[in-house]
C-alpha positions as a Python dict, from the first residue, in 0.01 Angstrom:
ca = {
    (1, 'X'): (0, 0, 0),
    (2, 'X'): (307, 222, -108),
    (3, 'X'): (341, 559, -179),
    (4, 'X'): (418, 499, -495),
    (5, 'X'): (109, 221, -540),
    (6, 'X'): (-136, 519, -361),
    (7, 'X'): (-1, 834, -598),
    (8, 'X'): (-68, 639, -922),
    (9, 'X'): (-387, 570, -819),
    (10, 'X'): (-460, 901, -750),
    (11, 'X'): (-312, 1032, -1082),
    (12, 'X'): (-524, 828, -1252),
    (13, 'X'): (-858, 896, -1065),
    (14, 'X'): (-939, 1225, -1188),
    (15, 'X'): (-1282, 1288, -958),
    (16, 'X'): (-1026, 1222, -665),
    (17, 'X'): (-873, 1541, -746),
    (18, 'X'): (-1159, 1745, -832),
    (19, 'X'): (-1185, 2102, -643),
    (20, 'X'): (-1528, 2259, -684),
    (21, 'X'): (-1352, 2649, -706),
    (22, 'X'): (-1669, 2826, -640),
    (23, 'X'): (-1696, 2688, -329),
    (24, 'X'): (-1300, 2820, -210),
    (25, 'X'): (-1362, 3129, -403),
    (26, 'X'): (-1727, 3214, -177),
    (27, 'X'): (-1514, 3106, 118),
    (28, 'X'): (-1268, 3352, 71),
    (29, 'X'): (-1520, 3601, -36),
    (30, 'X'): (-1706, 3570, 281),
    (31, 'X'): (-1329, 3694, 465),
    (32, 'X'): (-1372, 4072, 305),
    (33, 'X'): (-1769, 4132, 427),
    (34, 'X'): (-1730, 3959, 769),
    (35, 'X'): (-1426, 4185, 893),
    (36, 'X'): (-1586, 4500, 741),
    (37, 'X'): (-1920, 4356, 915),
    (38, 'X'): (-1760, 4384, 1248),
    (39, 'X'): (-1568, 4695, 1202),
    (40, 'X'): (-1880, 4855, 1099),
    (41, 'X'): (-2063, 4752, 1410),
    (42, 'X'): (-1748, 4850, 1616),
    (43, 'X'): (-1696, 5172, 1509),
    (44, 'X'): (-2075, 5260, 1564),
    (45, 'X'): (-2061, 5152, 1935),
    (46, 'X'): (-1739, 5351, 1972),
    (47, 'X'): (-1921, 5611, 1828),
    (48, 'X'): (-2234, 5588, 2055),
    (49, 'X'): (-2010, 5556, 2315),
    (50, 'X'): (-1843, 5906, 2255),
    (51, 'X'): (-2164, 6030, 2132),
    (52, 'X'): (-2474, 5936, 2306),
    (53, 'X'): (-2692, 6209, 2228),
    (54, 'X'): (-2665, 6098, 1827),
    (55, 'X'): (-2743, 5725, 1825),
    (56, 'X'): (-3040, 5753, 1628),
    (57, 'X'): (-2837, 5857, 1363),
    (58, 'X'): (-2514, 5701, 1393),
    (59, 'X'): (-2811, 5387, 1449),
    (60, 'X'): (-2931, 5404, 1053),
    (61, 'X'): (-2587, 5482, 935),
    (62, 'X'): (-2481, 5152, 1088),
    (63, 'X'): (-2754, 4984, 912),
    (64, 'X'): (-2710, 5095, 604),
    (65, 'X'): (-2325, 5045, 611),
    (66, 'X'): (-2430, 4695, 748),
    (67, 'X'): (-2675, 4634, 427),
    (68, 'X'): (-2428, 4754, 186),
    (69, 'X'): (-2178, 4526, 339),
    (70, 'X'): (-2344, 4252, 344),
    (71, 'X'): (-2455, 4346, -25),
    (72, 'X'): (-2110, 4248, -92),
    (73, 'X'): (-2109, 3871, 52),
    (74, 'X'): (-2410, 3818, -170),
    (75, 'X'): (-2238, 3899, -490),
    (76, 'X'): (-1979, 3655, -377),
    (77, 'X'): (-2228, 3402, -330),
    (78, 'X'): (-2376, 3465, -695),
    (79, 'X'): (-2010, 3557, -893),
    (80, 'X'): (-1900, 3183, -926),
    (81, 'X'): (-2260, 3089, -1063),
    (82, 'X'): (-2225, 3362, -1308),
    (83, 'X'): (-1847, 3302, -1411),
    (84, 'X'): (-1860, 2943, -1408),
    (85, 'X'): (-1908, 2837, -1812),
}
């Protein structure tokens, strides 16, 4: 088959070029929370590590800048739902 022969049949074959967006668009929202994820978790043991006497608190801070965080990679998981008409 040509090249010629295969691009007309994909021109005319729309499903063949069919990108489900919300899909890429999660995928690149899941980039943002999983570096912030592991800077959050870095900076705490670089903390405790300085600081050992306050790792019960530098403990729940983590946690809670770990929930909020990860707040953020549910929203991207919801968004295209929501935008999607």
């Amino acid at each position: 088959m040509s090249l010629a022969a295969t691009l007309a049949a994909a021109t005319t074959n729309t499903e063949v070029l069919k990108i489900d967006i919300g899909a890429v668009g999660y995928g690149l929202a899941a980039i943002g929370p999983g570096i912030g994820i592991g800077l959050v978790f870095g900076h705490a043991i670089e903390a405790m590590a300085r600081q050992p006497e306050a790792t019960g608190r530098i403990t729940q801070y983590m946690w809670i800048g770990f929930a909020l965080t990860e707040a953020l990679a549910l929203i991207g998981l919801v968004a295209p739902f929501i935008f999607s008409s």
